[in-house]
LUMLUMMI-542511 format. One record per residue (C-alpha): residue in three letters; chain; residue number from 1; x, y, z. Coordinates in steps of 0.1 Angstrom, whole numbers, plus 5000, padded with zeros to 4 digits. Example, Ala and Ser with C-alpha at 12.3 -4.5 7.8 and 13.67 -1.06 7.14 Angstrom:
<"Ala" "A" 1 <5123 4955 5078>>
<"Ser" "A" 2 <5137 4989 5071>>
***
This chain:
<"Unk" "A" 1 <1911 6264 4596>>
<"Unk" "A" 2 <1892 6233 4592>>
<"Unk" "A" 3 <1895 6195 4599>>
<"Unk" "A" 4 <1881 6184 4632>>
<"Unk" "A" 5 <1854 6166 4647>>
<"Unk" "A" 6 <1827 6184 4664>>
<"Unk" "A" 7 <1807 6161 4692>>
<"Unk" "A" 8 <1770 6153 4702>>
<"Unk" "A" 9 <1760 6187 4711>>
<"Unk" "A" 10 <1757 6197 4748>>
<"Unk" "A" 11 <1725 6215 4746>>
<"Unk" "A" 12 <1740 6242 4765>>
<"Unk" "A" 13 <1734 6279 4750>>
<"Unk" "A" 14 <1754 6308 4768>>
<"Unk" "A" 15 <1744 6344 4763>>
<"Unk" "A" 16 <1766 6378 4768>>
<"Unk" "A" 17 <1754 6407 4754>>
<"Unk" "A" 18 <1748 6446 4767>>
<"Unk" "A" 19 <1713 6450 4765>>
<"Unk" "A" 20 <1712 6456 4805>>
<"Unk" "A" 21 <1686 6440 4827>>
<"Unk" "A" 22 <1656 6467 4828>>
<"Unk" "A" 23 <1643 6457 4795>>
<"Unk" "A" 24 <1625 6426 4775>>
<"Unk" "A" 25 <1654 6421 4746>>
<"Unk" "A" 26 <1674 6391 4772>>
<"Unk" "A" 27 <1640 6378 4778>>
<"Unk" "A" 28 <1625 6376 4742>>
<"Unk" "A" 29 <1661 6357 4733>>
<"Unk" "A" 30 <1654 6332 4757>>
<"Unk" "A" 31 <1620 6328 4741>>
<"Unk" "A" 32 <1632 6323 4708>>
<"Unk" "A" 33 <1658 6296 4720>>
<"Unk" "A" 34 <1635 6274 4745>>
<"Unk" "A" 35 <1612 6280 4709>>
<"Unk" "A" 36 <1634 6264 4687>>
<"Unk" "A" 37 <1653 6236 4713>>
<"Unk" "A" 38 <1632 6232 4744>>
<"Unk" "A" 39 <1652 6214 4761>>
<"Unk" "A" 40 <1683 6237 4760>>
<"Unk" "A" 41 <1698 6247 4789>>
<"Unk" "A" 42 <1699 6286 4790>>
<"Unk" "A" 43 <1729 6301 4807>>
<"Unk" "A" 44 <1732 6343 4814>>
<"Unk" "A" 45 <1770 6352 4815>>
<"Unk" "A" 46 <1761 6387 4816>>
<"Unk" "A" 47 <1741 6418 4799>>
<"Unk" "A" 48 <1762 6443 4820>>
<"Unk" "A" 49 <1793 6447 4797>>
<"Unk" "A" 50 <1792 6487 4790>>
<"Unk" "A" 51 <1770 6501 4761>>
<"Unk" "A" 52 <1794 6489 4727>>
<"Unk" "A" 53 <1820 6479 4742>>
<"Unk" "A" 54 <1833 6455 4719>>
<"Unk" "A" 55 <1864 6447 4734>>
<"Unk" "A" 56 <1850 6442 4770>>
<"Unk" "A" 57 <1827 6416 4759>>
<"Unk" "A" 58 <1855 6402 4736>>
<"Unk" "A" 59 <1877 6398 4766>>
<"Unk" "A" 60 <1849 6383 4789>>
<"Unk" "A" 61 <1841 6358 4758>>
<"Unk" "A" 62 <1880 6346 4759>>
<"Unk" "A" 63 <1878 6339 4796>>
<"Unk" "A" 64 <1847 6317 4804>>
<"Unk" "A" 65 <1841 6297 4772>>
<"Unk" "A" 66 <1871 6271 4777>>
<"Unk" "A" 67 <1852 6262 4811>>
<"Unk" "A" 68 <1825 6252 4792>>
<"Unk" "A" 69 <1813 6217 4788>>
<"Unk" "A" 70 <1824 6207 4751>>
<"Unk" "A" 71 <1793 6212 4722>>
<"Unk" "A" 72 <1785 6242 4742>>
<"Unk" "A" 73 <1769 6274 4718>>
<"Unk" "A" 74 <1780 6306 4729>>
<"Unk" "A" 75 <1754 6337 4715>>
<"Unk" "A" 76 <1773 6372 4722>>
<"Unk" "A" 77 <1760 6405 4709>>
<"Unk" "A" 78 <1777 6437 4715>>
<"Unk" "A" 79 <1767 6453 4680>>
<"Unk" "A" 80 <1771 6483 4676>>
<"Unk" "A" 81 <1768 6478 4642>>
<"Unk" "A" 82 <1736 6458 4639>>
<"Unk" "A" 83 <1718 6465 4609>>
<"Unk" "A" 84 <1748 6476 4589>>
<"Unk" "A" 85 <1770 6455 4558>>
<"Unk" "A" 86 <1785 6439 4591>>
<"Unk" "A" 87 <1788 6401 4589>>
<"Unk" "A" 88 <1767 6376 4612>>
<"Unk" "A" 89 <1787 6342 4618>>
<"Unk" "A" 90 <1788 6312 4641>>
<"Unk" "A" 91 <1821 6297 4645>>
<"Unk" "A" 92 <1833 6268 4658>>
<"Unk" "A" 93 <1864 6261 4675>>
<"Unk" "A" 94 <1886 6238 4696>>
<"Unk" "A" 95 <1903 6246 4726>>
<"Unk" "A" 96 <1928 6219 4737>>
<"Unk" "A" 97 <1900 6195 4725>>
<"Unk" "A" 98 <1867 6207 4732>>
<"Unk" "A" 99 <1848 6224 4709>>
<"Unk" "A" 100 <1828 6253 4714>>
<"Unk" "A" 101 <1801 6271 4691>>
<"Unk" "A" 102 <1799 6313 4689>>
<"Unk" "A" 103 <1772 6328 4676>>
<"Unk" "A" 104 <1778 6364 4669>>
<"Unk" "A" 105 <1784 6398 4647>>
<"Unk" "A" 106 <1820 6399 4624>>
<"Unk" "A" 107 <1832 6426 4647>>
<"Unk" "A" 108 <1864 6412 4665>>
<"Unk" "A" 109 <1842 6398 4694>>
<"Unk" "A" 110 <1859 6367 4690>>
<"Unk" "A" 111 <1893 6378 4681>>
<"Unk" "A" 112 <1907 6370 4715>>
<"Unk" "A" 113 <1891 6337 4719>>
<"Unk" "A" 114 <1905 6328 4683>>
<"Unk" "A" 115 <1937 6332 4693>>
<"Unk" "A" 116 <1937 6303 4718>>
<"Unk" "A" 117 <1918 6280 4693>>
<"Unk" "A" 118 <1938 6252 4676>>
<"Unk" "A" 119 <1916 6251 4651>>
<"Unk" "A" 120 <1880 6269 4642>>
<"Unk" "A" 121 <1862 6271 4611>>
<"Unk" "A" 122 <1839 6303 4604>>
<"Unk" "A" 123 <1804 6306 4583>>
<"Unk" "A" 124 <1785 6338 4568>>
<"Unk" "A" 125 <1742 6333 4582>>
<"Unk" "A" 126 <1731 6336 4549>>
<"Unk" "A" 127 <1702 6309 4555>>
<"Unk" "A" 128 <1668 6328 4559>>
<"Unk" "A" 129 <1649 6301 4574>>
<"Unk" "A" 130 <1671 6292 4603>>
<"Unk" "A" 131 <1659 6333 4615>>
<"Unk" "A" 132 <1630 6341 4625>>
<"Unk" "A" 133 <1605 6348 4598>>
<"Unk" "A" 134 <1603 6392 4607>>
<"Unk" "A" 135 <1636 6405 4606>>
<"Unk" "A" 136 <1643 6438 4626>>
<"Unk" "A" 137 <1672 6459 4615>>
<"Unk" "A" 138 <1680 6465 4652>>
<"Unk" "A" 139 <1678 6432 4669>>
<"Unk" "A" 140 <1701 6409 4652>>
<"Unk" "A" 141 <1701 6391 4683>>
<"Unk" "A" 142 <1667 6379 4686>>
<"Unk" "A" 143 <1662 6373 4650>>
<"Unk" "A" 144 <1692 6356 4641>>
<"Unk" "A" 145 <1716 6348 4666>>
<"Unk" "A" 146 <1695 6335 4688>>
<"Unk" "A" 147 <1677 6309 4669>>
<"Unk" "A" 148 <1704 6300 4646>>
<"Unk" "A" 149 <1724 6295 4679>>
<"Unk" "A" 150 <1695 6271 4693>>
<"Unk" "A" 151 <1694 6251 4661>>
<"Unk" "A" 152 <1732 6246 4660>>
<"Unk" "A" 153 <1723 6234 4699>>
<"Unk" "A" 154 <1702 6207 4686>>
<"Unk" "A" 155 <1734 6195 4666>>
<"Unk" "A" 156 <1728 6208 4630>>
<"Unk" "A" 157 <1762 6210 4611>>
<"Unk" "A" 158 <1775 6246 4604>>
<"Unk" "A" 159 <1777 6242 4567>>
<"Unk" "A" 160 <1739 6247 4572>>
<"Unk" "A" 161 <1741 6280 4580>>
<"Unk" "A" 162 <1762 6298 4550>>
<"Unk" "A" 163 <1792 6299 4531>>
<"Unk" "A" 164 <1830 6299 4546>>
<"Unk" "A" 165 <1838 6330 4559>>
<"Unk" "A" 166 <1872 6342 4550>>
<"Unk" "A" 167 <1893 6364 4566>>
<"Unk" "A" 168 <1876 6377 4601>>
<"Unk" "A" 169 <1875 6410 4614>>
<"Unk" "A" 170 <1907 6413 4641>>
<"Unk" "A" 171 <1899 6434 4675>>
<"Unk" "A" 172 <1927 6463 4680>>
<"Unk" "A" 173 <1944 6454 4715>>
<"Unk" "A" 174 <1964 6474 4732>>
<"Unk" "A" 175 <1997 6455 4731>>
<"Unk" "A" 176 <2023 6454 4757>>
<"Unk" "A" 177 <2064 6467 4746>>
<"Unk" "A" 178 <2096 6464 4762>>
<"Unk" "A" 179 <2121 6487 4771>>
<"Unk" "A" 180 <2154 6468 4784>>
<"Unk" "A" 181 <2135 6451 4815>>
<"Unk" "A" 182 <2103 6472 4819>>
<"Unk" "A" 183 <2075 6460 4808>>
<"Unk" "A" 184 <2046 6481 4798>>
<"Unk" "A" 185 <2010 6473 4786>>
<"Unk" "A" 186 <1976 6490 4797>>
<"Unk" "A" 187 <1943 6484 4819>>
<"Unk" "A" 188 <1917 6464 4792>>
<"Unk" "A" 189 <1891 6456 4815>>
<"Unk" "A" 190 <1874 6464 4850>>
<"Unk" "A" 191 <1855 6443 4867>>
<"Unk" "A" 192 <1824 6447 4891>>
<"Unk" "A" 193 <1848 6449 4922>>
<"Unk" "A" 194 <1871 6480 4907>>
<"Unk" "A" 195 <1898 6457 4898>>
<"Unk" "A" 196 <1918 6468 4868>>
<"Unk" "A" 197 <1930 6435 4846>>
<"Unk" "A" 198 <1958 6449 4821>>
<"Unk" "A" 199 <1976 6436 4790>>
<"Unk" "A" 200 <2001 6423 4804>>
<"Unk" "A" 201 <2001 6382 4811>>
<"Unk" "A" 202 <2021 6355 4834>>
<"Unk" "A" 203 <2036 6347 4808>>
<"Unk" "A" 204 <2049 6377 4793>>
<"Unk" "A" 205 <2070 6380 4826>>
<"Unk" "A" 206 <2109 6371 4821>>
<"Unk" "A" 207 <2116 6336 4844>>
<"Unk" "A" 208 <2134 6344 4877>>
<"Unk" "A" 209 <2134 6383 4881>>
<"Unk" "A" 210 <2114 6399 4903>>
<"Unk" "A" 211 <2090 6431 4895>>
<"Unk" "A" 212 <2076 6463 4908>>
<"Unk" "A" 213 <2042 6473 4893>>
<"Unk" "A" 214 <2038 6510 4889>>
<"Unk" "A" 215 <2002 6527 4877>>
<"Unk" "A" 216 <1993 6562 4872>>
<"Unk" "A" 217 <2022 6575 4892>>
<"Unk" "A" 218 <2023 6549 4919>>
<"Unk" "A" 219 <2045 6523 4929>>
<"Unk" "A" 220 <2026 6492 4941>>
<"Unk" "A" 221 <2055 6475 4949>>
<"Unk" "A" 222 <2060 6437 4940>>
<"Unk" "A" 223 <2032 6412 4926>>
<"Unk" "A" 224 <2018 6395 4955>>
<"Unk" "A" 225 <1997 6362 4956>>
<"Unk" "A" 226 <1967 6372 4971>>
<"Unk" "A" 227 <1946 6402 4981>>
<"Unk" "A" 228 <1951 6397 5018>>
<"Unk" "A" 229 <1985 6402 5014>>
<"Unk" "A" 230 <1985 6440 5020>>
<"Unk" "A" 231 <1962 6459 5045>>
<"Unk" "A" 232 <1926 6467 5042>>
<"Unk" "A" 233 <1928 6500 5021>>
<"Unk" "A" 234 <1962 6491 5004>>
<"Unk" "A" 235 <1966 6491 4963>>
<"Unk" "A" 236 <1984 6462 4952>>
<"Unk" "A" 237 <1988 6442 4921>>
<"Unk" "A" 238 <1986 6403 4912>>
<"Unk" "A" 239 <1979 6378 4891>>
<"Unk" "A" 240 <1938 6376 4881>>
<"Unk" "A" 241 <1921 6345 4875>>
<"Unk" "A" 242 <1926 6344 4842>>
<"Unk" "A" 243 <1963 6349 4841>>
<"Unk" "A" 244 <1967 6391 4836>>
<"Unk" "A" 245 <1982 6415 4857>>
<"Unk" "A" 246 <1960 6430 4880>>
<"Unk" "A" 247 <1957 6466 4902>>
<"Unk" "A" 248 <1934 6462 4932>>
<"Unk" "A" 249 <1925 6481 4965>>
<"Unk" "A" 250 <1920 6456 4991>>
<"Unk" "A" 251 <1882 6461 5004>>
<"Unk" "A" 252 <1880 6486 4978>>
<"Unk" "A" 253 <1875 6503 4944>>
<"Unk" "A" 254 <1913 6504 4932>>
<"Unk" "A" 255 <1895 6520 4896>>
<"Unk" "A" 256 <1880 6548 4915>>
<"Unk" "A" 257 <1904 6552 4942>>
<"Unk" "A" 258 <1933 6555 4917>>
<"Unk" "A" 259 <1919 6574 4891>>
<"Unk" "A" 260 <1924 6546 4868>>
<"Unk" "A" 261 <1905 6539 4832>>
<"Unk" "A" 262 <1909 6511 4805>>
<"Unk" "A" 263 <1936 6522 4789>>
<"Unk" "A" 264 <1958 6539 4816>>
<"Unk" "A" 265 <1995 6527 4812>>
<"Unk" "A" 266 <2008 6495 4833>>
<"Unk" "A" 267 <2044 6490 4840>>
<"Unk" "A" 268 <2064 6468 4851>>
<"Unk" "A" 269 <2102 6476 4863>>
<"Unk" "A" 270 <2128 6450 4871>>
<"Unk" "A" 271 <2150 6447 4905>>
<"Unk" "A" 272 <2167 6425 4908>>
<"Unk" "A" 273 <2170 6384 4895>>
<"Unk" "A" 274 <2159 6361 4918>>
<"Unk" "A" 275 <2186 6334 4932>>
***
């Protein structure tokens, strides 16, 4: 999609990625980016998401880009296949009017964010001299993303960087189906805490009935607002920040506690309409 205006940039350049915190690759990114804009401000998200997982980092990307000042460039690299025939692009997109730059591999990392966009336009790096002049087959990140992502900080247009990309790679999500009033989706991520976000969304909720959440052979009872709700120990489920269902364990691990992985089914059963 194409036709919208892209501001001065913000000199703002975020990085996710699963390279961990033990070793140099975070810090020779940064290098390359204060390099090539000096005056960029550099922003960790995280390099904790779990060793290639795509969809993880795909789903973190979707929920703290759109808080983002707008001209904001966004490098995330969870690349499993680095060094492959996989695509690199940067992408830019709107989001209810602010426009965001991702830097990143064609591997349905920013699936999930696309589908909020209202419009984004995508480009293949095929330009050699915004990398660095050494490429290494295993650190994409360094050697491309990261200073094609500073140069696009210091407001260079993306028809710099490569041709139109075409038709993106999509991310497989588990979706959520109905069966007469249950709703049933699955865990997609799991946070630091144990908490256990699932497919499932506000909105996919049917106006005025209530629900009971039930998980791996337990009933949590109804949604409730907040984790203090239920007593210390107690598994319940509510709405997480950014919108999904939710299993917790108050003052606990509900993940551990409950046995529960990304993927394990979610339901959600009817009672009874509200008056």
């Amino acid at each position: 999609m194409w036709g919208f205006a892209f501001p001065l940039p913000a000199m703002i350049i975020t990085f996710l990625t699963d390279f961990g915190l033990r070793d140099a690759y975070v810090g020779a990114m940064k290098g390359v980016a204060l390099t090539v804009a000096p005056q960029a401000t550099l922003i960790d998200i995280t390099h904790l998401v779990p060793p290639q997982d795509v969809r993880t980092a795909a789903l973190l990307l979707a929920d703290y880009v759109p808080f983002y000042p707008s001209g904001s460039v966004h490098v995330a690299v969870v690349d499993p296949g680095v060094g492959s025939a996989r695509r690199s692009l940067a992408i830019r997109l709107d989001l209810d009017g602010a426009q965001h730059t991702l830097v990143l591999p064609d591997n349905g990392l920013a699936w999930p964010l696309l589908q909020q966009a209202t419009a984004y336009r995508a480009v293949v790096l095929r330009e050699p001299r915004f990398w660095l002049p050494q490429v290494s087959s295993t650190f994409h990140g360094r050697d491309i993303f990261t200073p094609v992502a500073a140069h696009l900080a210091l407001g260079l247009d993306l028809v710099e960087f490569g041709p139109p990309a075409g038709e993106l790679v999509r991310l497989e999500i588990p979706l959520l189906r109905r069966e007469g009033e249950r709703i049933i989706g699955h865990v997609v991520t799991i946070d630091h805490f144990g908490n256990c976000a699932s497919s499932i969304r506000r909105s996919d909720l049917v106006a005025g009935v209530n629900y009971e959440v039930w998980i791996a052979g337990r009933n949590l009872g109804p949604l409730r607002r907040t984790f203090a709700d239920v007593a210390p120990g107690a598994a319940l489920a509510l709405f997480s920040s950014s919108g999904r269902v939710e299993v917790a364990l108050r003052d606990g691990n509900a993940a551990q506690v409950l046995g529960i992985t990304c993927d394990t089914e979610l339901e959600l059963r009817a009672t009874r309409a509200m008056n």
